[in-house]
C-alpha positions in Angstrom: 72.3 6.6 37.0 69.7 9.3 37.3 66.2 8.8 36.6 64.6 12.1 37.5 64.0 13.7 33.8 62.5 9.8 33.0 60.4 9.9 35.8 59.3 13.6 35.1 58.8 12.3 31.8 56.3 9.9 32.7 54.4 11.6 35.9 53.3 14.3 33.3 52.2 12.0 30.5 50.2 10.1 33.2 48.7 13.7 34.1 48.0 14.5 30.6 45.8 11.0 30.7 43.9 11.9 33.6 43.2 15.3 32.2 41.9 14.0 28.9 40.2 11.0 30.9 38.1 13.7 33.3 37.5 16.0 30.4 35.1 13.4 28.9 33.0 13.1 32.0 29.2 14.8 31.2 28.2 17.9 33.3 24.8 16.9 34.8 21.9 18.5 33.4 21.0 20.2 37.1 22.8 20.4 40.1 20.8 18.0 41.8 21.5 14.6 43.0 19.2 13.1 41.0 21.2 14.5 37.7 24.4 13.3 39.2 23.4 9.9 40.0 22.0 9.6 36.5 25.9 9.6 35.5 26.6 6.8 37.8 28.1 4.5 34.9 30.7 7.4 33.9 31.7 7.8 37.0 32.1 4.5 38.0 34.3 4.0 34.5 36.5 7.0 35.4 37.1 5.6 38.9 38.1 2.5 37.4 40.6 4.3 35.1 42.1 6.2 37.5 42.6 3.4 39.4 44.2 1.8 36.9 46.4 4.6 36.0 47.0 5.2 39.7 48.5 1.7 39.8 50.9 1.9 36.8 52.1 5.3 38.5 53.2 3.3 41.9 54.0 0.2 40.1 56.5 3.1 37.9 57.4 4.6 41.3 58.4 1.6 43.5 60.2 0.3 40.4 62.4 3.6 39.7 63.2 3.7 43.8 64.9 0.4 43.8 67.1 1.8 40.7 
């Protein structure tokens, strides 16, 4: 059984995710470090979604190898 167009399927909707996820993210107001660390909390919430969607990706992965 193939599973290539199925797992196309879903690498690109998981792309589409982290596209719409990063979009969100605030543009400090100056390019200092100061500005940047001022969007700490965002950060720390995209890293945490990515993460998350990084794991269903290689839970999706290691399940369609075994098939």
């Amino acid at each position: 059984m193939e599973t290539e167009r199925f797992e196309a399927l879903i690498d690109a909707i998981l792309a589409i995710i982290i596209t719409l996820i990063i979009l969100e993210l605030n543009v400090p107001s100056a390019p200092t470090f100061a500005a940047l660390f001022e969007l700490k909390q965002e950060f720390f919430i995209y890293a945490v979604s990515f993460f998350v969607i990084f794991n269903i990706w290689n839970t999706h992965h290691n399940l369609f190898t075994k098939i």
